[in-house]
C-alpha positions in Angstrom: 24.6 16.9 -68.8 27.6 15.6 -70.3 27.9 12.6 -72.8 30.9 11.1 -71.1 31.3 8.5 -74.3 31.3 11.5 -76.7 33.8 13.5 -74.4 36.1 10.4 -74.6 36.2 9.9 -78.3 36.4 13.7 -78.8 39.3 13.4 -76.5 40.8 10.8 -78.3 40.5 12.3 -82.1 43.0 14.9 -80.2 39.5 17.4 -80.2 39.8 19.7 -76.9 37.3 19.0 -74.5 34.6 20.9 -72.7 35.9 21.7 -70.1 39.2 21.2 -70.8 41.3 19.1 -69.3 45.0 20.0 -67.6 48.1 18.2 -68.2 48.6 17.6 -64.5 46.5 17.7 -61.7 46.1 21.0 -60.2 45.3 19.5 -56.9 45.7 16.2 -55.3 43.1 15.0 -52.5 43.2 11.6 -50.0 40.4 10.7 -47.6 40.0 8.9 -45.0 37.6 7.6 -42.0 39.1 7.1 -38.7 37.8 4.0 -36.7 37.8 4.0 -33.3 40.4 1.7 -31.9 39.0 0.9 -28.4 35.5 0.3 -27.3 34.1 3.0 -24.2 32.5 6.3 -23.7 33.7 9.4 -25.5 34.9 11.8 -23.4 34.8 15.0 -25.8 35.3 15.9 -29.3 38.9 17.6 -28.7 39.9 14.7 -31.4 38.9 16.7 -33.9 41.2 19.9 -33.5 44.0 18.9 -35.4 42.0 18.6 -38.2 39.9 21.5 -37.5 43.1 23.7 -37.2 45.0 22.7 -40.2 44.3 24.8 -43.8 44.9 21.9 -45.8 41.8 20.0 -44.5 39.0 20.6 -47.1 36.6 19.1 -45.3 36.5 17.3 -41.9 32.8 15.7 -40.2 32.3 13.7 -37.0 30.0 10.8 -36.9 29.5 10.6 -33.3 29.0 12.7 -29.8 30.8 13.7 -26.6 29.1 10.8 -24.6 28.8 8.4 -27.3 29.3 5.2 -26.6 31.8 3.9 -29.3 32.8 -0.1 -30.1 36.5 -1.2 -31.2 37.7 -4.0 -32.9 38.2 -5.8 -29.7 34.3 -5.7 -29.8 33.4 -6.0 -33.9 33.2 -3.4 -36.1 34.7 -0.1 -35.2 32.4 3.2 -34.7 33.6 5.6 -37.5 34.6 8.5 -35.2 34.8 11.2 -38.3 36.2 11.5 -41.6 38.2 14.2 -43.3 39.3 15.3 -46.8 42.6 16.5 -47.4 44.0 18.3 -50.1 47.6 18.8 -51.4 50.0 19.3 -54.8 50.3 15.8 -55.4 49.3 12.6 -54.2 52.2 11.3 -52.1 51.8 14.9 -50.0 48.0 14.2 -49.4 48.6 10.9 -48.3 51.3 11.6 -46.1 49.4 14.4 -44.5 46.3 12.7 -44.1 48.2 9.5 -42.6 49.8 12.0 -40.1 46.0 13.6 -39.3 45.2 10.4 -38.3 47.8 9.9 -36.5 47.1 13.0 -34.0 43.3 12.6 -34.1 43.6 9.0 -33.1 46.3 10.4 -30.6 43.2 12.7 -28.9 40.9 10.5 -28.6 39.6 10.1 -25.0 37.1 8.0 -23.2 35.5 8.2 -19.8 
């Protein structure tokens, strides 16, 4: 393993690390779980194409099933519909993009 308090002082006497670390960030990631916003029956999973279809989307899961029966916050705590990683050059791009995801899966949502 790796002695992360022996890494840090290295690092700090200016010694390189192992491995080593870049200036910048060679890739910026933002997560997210989307709740469901209203309480019924899930129609279908289509919710999950936008995030499905997009490159940038490292990784995207669903917590629940077509036929699912889901709670909002009108009820108490929201049913985590699925969450998704998102990756981008910096920061402000992966949160941006991941706000937008939302956005459209929330958009697709559909109950019965």
């Amino acid at each position: 393993g790796v002695d992360l308090v022996e890494e840090t002082l290295m690092c700090a006497l200016g010694i390189p690390a192992r491995p080593e670390i870049p200036r910048q960030p060679r890739r910026s990631a933002c997560w997210a779980e989307v709740n469901a916003m209203h309480s019924g029956l899930l129609r279908d999973l289509s919710f999950m194409e936008p995030l499905m279809q997009n490159e940038h989307v490292y990784r995207c899961h669903s917590h629940v099933q077509a036929g699912d029966r889901v709670i909002g916050p009108e009820e108490g705590m929201p049913t985590w519909l699925c969450e998704f990683i998102v990756t981008q050059p910096t920061s402000k791009d992966a949160r941006r993009l991941m706000e937008a995801l939302e956005a459209k899966v929330q958009a697709k949502v559909s109950y019965v």
